[in-house]
N, C-alpha and C positions, 0 to 999 in steps of 0.2 A: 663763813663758819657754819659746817653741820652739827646742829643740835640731834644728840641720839636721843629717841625714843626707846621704852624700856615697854611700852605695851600700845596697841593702833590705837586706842581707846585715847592715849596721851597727844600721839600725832594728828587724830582728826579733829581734837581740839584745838589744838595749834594751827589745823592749816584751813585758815577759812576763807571759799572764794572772796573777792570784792563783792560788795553791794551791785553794781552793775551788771556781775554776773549774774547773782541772786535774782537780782529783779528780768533781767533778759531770760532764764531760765522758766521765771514766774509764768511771763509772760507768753512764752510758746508754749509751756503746758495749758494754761487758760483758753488757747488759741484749741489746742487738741483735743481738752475735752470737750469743748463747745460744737466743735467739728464735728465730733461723733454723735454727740448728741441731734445735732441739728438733719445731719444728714441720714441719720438710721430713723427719725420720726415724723421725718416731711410727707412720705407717702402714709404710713398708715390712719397721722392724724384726720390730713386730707380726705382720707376716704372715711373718717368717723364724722367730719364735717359735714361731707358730702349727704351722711345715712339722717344727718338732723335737718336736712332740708336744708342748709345754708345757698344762696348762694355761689359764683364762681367768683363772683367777685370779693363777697365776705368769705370766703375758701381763699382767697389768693393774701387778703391780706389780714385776715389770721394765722396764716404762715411766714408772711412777713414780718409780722411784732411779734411772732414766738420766736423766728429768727434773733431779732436782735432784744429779747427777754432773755432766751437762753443764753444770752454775751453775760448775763448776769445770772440769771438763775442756774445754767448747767453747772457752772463750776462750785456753788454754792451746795447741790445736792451732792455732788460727790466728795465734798469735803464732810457732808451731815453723814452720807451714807459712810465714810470712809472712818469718820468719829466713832456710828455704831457699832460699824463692826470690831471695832479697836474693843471697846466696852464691853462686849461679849467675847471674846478672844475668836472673834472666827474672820480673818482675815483675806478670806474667800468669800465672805457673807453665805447666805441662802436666800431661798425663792422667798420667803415670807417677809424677811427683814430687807430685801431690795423692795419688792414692792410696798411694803408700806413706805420703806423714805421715801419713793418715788411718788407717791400716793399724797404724802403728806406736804412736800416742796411744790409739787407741782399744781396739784387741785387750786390754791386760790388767783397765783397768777391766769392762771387756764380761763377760770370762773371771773377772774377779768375782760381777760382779750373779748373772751365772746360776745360780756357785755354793751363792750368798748365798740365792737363790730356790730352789733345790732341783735344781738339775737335774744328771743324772750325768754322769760321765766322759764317756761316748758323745755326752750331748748338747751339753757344754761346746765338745770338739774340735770337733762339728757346728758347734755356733754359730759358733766362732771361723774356720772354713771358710767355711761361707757366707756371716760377717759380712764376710771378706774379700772376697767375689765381690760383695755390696752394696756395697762402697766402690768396687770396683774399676768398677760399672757408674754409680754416684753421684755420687762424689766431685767429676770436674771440673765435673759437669752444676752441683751443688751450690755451689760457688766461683764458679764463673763466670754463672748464670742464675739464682742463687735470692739468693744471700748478697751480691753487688754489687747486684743491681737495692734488697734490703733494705734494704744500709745506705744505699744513696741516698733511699728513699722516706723513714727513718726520720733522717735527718740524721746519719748517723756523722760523728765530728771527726775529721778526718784530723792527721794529727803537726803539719804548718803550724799549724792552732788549737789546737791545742798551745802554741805559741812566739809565735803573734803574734794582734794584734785587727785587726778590719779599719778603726781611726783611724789607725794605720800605714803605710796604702797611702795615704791621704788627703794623707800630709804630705809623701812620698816627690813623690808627684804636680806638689803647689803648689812646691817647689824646684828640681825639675826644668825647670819650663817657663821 
């Protein structure tokens, strides 16, 4: 039995994937934006490492726990960055409001790792200095040219596949006409 919808707003209420889907969808986007994060700031971190005297080896494996930090912290700032921009109605962001989320998410983990890795006082503030003028030069470049073009190549679910399937639109179609 086909139930007619009388507006899409009624139908994507009605047609909600499974849980499994929801969560499998979760989980490749998690996977995507972690991917773009990780791989757009392996090199430049590296070579901000490199400018505080770190190291190859504190280089190598400050890249390896921001690896598997950003399993948790990337998806976290783009859900903050993604909040703000909602808040301010500008769903594009700008330079000012990526970097500072980016500034704000990322500065204490950072100010961890280094510690974690060895590195002093002098170099910690460095870091957390220059990691800031790396965001501040990154950040929009990063959201807007690296991390849209990603999730498009890689199919990100946007909130709509979320909530609806596309047999939804099929039947919205056939009533209509």
């Amino acid at each position: 039995m086909n139930k007619e919808y009388q507006t899409l707003d009624e139908q994507l209420l009605d047609t909600k994937p499974s849980l499994a889907t929801r969560a499998k969808n979760g989980f490749e986007n998690y996977l995507i934006d972690t991917s773009a994060k990780v791989g757009c700031y392996i090199i430049p971190m590296a070579t901000l490492e490199a400018s505080l005297g770190l190291s190859l080896g504190q280089i190598a494996r400050n890249r390896a726990i921001s690896a598997l930090t950003d399993f948790f912290v990337a998806k976290s700032y783009l859900k903050i960055l993604d909040k703000v921009r909602t808040s301010v109605h500008k769903p594009e962001g700008g330079y000012l409001m990526d970097t500072l989320t980016m500034i704000a998410v990322y500065s204490p983990p950072y100010a961890a790792i280094l510690a974690y890795n060895g590195a002093d006082g002098d170099q910690i503030i460095s870091g957390l200095i220059k990691g800031a003028l790396v965001a501040a030069a990154t950040a929009r470049i990063f959201t807007k040219y690296a991390l849209k073009p990603w999730r498009k190549k890689w199919g990100y679910h946007t909130k709509a596949q979320f909530v609806s399937e596309p047999k939804a639109m099929i039947e919205i179609n056939s009533t209509s006409t």
